[in-house]
C-alpha positions as CSV (number, residue, x, y, z in Angstrom):
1,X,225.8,218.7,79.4
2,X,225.9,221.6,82.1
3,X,225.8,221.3,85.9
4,X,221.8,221.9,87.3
5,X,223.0,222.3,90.6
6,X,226.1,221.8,93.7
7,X,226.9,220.9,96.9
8,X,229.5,223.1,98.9
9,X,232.1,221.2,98.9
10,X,231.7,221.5,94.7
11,X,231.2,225.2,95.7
12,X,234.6,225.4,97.3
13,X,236.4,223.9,93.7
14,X,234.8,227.0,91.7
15,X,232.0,224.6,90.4
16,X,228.8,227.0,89.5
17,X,225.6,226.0,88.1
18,X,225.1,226.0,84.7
19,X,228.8,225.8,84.3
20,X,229.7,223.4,81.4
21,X,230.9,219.5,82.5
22,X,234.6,219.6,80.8
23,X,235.1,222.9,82.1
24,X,233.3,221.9,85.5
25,X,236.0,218.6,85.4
26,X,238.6,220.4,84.5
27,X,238.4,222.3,88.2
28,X,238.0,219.6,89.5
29,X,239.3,216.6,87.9
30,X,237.9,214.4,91.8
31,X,234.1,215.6,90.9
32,X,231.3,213.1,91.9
33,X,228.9,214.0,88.8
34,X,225.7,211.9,88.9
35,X,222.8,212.4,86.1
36,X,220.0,214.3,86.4
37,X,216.9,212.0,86.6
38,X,213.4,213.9,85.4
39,X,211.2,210.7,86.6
40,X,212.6,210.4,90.1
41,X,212.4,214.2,90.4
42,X,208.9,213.9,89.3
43,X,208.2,211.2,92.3
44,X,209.9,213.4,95.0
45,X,208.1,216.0,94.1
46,X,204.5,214.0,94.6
47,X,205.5,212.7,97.9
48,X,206.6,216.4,99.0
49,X,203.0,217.3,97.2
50,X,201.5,214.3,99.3
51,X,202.8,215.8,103.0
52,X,202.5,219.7,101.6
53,X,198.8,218.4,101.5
54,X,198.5,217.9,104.9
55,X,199.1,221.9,105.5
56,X,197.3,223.4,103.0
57,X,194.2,221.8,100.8
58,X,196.0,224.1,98.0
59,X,198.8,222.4,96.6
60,X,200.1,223.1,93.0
61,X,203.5,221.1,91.5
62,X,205.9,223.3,89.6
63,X,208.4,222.3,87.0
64,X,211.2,222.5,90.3
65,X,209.3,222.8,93.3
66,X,205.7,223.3,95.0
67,X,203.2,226.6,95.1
68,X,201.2,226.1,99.0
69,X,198.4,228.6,99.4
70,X,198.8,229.5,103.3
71,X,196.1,231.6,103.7
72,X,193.1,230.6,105.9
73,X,195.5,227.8,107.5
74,X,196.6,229.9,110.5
75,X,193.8,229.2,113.2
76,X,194.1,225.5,112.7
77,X,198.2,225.3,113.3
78,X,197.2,228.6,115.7
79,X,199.9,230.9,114.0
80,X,202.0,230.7,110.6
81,X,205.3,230.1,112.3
82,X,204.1,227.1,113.5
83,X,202.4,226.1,110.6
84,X,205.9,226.7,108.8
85,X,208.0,224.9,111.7
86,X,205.7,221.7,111.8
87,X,206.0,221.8,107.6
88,X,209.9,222.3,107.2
89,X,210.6,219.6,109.8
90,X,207.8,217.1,107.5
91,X,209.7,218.3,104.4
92,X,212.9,217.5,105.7
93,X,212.4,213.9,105.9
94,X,211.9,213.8,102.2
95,X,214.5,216.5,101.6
96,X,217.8,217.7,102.9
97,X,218.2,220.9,101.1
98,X,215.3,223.4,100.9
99,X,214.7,226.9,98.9
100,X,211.9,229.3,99.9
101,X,210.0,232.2,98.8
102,X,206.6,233.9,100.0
103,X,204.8,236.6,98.6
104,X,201.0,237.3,97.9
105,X,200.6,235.3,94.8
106,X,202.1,232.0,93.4
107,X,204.1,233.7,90.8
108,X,205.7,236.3,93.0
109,X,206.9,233.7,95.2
110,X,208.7,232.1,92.6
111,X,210.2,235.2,92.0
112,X,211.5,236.1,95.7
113,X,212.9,232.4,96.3
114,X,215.9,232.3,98.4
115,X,218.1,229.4,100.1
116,X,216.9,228.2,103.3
117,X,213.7,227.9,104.9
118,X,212.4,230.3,107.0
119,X,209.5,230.3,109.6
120,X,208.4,233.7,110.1
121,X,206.4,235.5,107.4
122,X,208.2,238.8,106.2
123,X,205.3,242.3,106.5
124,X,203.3,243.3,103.7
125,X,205.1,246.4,103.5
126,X,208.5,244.6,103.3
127,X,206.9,242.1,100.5
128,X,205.3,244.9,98.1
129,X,208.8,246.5,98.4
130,X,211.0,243.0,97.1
131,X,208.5,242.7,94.4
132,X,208.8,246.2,93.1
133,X,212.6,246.0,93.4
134,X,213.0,242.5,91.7
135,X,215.1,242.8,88.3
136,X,213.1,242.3,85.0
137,X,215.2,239.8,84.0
138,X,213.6,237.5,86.2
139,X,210.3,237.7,83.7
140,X,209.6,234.8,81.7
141,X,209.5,236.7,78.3
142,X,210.9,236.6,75.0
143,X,214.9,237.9,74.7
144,X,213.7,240.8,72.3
145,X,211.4,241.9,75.3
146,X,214.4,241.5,77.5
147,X,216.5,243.9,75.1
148,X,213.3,246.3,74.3
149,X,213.6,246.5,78.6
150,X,217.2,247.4,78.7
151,X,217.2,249.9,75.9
152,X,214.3,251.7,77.2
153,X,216.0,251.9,81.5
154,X,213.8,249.8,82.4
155,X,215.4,247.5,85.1
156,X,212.9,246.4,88.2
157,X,209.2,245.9,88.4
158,X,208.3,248.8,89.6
159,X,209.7,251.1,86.8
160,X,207.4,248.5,84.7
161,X,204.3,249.5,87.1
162,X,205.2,252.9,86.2
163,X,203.8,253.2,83.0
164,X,200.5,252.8,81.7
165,X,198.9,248.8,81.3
166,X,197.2,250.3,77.6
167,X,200.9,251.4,76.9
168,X,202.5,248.2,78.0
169,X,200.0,246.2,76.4
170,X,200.4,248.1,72.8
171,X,203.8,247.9,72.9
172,X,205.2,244.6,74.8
173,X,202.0,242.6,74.0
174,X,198.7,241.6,76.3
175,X,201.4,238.8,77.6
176,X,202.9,240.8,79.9
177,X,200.2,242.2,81.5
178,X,199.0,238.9,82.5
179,X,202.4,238.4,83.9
180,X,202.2,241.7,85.9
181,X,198.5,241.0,87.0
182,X,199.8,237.2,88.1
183,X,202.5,238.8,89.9
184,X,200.2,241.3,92.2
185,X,197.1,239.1,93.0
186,X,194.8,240.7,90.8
187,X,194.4,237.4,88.8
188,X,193.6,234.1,90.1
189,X,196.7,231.0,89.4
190,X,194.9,229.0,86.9
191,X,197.7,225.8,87.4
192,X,195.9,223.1,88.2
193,X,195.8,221.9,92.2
194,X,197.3,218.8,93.1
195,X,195.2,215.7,94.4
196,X,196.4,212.5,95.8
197,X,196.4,210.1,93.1
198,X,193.4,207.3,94.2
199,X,196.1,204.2,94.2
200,X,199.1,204.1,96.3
201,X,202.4,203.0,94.4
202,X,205.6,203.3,95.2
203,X,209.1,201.4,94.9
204,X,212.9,202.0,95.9
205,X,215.8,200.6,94.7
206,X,218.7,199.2,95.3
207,X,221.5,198.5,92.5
208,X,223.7,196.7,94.8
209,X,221.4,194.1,95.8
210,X,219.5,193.2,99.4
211,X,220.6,189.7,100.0
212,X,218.7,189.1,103.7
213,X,215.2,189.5,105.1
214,X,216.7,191.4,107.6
215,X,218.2,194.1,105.4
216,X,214.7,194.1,103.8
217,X,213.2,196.0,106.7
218,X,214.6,199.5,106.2
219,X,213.3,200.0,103.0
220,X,209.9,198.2,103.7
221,X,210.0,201.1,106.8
222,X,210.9,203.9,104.0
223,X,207.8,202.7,101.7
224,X,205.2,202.3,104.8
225,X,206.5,205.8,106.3
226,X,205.2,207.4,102.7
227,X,202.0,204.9,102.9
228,X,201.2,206.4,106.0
229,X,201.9,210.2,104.8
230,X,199.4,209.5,101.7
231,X,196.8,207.8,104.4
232,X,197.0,210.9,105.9
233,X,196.7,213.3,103.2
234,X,193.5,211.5,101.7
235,X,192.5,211.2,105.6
236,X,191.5,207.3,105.0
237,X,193.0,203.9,106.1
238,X,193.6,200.8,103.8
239,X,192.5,197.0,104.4
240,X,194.9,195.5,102.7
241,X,198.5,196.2,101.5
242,X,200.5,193.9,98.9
243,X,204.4,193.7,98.6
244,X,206.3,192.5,94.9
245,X,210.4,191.7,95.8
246,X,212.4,192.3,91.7
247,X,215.5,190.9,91.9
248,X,218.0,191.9,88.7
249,X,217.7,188.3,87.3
250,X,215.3,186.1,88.3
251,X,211.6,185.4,89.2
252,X,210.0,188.3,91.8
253,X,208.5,187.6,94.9
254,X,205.3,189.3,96.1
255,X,203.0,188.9,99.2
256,X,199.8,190.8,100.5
257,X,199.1,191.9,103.9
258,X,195.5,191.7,104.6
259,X,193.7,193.2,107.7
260,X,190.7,192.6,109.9
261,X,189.9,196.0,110.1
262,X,191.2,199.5,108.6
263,X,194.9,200.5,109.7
264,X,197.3,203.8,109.1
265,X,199.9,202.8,111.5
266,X,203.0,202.3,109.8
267,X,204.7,200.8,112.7
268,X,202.1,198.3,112.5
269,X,201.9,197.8,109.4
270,X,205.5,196.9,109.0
271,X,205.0,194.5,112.2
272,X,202.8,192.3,110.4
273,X,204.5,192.4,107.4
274,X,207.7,191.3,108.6
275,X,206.1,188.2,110.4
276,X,204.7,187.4,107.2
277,X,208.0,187.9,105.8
278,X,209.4,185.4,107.7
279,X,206.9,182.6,105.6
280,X,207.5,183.4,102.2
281,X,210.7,182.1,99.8
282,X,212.7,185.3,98.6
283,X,215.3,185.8,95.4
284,X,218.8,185.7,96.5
285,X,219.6,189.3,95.3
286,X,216.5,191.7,95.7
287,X,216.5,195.2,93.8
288,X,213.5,196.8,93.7
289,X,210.7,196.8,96.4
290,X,207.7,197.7,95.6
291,X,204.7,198.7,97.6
292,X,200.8,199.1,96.3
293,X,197.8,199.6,98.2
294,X,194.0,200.4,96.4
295,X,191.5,198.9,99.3
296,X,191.0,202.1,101.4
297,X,188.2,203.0,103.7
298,X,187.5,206.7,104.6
299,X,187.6,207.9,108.5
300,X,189.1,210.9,110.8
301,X,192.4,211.0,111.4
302,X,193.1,208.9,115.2
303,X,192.5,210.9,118.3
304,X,190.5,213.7,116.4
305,X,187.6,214.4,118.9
306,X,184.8,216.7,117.4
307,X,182.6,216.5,120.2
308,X,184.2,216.1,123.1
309,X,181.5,214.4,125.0
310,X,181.2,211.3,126.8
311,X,179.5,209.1,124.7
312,X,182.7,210.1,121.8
313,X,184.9,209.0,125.1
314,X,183.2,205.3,125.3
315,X,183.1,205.4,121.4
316,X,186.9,206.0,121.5
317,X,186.7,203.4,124.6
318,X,185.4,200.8,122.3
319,X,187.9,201.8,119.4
320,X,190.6,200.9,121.2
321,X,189.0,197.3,122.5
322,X,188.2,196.5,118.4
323,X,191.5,197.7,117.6
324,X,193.1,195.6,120.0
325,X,191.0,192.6,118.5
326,X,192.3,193.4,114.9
327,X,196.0,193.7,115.8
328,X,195.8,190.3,117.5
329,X,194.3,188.4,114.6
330,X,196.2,190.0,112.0
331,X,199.2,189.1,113.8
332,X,198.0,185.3,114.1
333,X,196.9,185.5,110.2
334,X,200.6,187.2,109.3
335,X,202.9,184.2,111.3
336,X,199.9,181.4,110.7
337,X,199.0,182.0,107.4
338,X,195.6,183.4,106.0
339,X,194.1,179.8,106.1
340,X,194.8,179.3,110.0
341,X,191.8,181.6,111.5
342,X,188.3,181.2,110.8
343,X,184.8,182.7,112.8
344,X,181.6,181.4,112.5
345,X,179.3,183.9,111.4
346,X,174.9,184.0,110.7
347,X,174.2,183.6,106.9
348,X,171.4,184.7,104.7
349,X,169.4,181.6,105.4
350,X,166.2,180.4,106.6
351,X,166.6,176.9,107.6
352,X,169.0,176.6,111.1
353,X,171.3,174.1,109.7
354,X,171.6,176.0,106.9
355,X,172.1,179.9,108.9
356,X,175.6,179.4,110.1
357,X,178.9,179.4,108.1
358,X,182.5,180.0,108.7
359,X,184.2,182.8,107.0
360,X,187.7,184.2,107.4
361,X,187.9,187.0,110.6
362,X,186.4,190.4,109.7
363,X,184.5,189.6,107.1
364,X,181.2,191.3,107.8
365,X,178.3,190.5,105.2
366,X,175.2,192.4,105.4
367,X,172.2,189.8,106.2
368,X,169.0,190.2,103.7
369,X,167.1,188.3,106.7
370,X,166.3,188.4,110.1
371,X,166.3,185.3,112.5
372,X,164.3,186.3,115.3
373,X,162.3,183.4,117.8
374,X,163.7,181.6,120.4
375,X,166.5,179.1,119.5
376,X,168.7,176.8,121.4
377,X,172.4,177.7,120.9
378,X,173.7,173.6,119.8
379,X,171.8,172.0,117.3
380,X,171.8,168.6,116.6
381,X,174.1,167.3,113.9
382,X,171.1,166.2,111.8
383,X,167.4,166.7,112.3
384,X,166.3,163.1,114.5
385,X,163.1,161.7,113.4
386,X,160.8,161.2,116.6
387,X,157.7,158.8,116.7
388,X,153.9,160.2,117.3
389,X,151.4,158.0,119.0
390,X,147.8,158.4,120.4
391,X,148.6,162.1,119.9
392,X,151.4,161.9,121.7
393,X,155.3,162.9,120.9
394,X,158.2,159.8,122.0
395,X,161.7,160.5,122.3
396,X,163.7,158.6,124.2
397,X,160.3,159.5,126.5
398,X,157.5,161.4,126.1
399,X,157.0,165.3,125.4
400,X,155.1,168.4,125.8
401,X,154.4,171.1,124.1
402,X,154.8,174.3,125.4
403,X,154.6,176.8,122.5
404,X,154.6,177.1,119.0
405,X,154.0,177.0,115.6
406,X,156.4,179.2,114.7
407,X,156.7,178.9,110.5
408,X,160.0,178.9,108.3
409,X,159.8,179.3,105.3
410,X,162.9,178.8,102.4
411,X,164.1,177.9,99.0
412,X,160.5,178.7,97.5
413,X,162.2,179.1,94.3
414,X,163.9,175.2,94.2
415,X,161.8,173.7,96.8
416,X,159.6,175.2,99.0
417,X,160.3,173.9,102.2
418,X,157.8,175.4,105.2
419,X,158.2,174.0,109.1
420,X,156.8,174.8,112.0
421,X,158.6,175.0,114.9
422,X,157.6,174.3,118.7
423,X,158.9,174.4,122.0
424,X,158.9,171.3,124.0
425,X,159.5,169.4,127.0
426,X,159.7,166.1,129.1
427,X,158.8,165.1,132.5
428,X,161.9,166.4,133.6
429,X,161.5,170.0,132.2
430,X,164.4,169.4,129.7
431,X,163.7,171.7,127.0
432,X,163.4,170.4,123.4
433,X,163.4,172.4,119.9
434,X,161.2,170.3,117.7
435,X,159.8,171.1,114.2
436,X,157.0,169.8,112.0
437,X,157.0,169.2,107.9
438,X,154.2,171.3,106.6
439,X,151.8,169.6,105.1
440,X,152.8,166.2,106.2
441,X,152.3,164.4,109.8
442,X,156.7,163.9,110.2
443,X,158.1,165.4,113.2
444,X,161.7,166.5,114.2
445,X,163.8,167.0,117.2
446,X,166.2,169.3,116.3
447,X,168.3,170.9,119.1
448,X,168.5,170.8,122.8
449,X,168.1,174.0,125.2
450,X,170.7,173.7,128.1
């Protein structure tokens, strides 16, 4: 077991990396060792992939780090320093300690890391000249290559670039000249490009326990913070989030926040989940939270205006009114339960009584009909038979017809049921929707106009 890497204060005790553990412990007998984790290094590395995505739409994962293509990302930050400022201070919320190197091609960079991060680009000049001077040893080849090198003088790049490529190919193998061509650009990286994954999942634990709601907000913050970084990154919102609470022995907990409409808000987002929070029985000792998300809806990031016109001002105008709307019922839904608000809404049906239903808020359905005509707003609880005498309509006292037929048809395929609808009124000039059973002499009252 060797040491993979040190903080200063381990610095300061003689502790180096690669240095072997007894010997590193024997310095230091006081030294905080903790074990090196390849699956939690693997997750850091995709949320530093997810907010590196933001920057560049060329993202590649290393074994120890990321590749970001730069180029052709300048007008859109307006320069690269503050392409590189806005991107170290993203990174750093993800990571403390950060180790950088630029050059022309993936490769190159790797070679000409070095600690710290900086924000200005070095010249052209002053980059050929670090790659031509960087030590061969550096090169990812085979030790007798590395010995063939040092026996023949040959100790940077550039007295490598010195000699022929049909030389250097006959005698070190066509390997290394797909090395040197990675190195200077003239081959394309052929490592595959990130992409956000099309599921959000992500968890963080606690070994010593979360015993109270309230010490279950921090965390739940942490997880939305990264939900709102991969939003971003995939430039969509989600509908619908759903929480699972693991306690170390035990039965989980789990919960799902659902929205009226599509959300990347993280402040938000935690809002409503801790209200919900609030209803729900939890384990006494939670340690893992877990966070999932798969209902997501594309759009434009908020505030991005393409146009610039008036009518994207009163479309923003009206954004903002809906998304007022949506933050109030979710919040009613979250402390009320999902049960608590309903809204009527127009159904797929023919027959009046029959048109309207009540569905949970912001559920939109896409009608297969159209309900056109002219229709009281209240209709009666059940049709009313009315009489018909001498030609003449009774109810309650006589009436008139003013218009009408006007035919519904429905159900053809159970029972066809046709009507014909009329306007009508009494002596009065009440106003009276009234509807006739085709092919029979039966007549209806069936709703009242105000």
């Amino acid at each position: 077991m060797r040491i993979m890497c040190c903080n200063n204060s381990a610095k300061q005790s003689g502790i180096e990396t690669h240095l072997s553990l007894s010997t590193a412990l024997a310095l230091c007998p006081d030294l905080l060792t903790l074990q090196q984790q390849p699956e939690r290094e693997k997750t850091t590395l995709q949320q530093l992939a997810l907010i590196a995505y933001s920057f560049s739409p060329a993202v590649i994962i290393a074994e120890q780090g990321l590749w970001l293509e730069l180029s052709g990302c300048e007008k859109l930050f307006h320069s690269y320093s503050q392409l590189l400022q806005q991107l170290q201070n993203n990174l750093s919320l993800c990571c403390s300690n950060i180790d950088m190197g630029v050059a022309g091609s993936a490769d190159a960079a790797r070679l000409l890391y070095q600690p710290g991060f900086r924000c200005k680009l070095p010249e052209s000049s002053e980059l050929e000249r670090q790659i031509r001077s960087t030590s061969l040893s550096l090169l990812r080849v085979q030790r007798r290559q590395q010995q063939s090198f040092n026996q023949l003088g040959l100790n940077s790049l550039e007295d490598l670039l010195a000699l022929p490529r049909a030389e250097l190919a006959s005698r070190f193998g066509a390997g290394i000249i797909d090395q040197l061509q990675l190195l200077l650009g003239e081959k394309p990286c052929q490592l595959t490009r990130f992409k956000p994954p099309v599921i959000f999942h992500d968890l963080l634990q606690s070994p010593q326990g979360i015993f109270s709601k309230q010490g279950l907000l921090f965390p739940m913050k942490t997880l939305l913070q990264r939900l709102s970084i991969y939003l971003q990154a995939r430039q969509c919102y989600c509908r619908k989030i759903e929480w699972r609470f693991e306690p170390l022995i035990g039965e989980p907990s789990s919960m799902s926040v659902t929205l009226s409409g599509s959300q990347s808000n993280w402040s938000t987002l935690l809002d409503l989940s801790r209200l919900q929070l609030e209803r729900i029985g939890l384990p006494a000792s939670i340690e893992t939270i877990i966070l999932s998300s798969h209902d997501f809806v594309d759009g434009l990031p908020e505030g991005l205006d393409l146009l610039g016109d008036s009518a994207s001002f009163d479309r923003a105008l009206d954004g903002e009114q809906s998304l007022e709307s949506s933050r109030l019922i979710d919040s009613l839904r979250a402390r009320l339960g999902p049960e608590a608000l309903q809204q009527p809404a127009l159904g797929s049906n023919y027959l009046p009584e029959k048109a309207g239903k009540v569905v949970a808020p912001g559920e939109h359905q896409q009608l297969a009909v159209e309900h056109s005509g002219l229709q009281p707003l209240w209709l009666l609880p059940k049709p009313i038979a009315i009489r018909r005498h001498n030609q003449q309509l009774f109810w309650r006292q006589p009436l008139y017809i003013l218009s009408g037929p006007q035919r519904l048809s429905d159900n053809w395929w159970q029972s066809d049921q046709q009507r014909d609808y009329y306007l009508a009124c009494d002596a009065e000039g009440a106003r009276y929707w009234l509807f006739k059973q085709a092919g029979t002499d039966r007549w209806f009252v069936q709703g009242l106009f105000s």
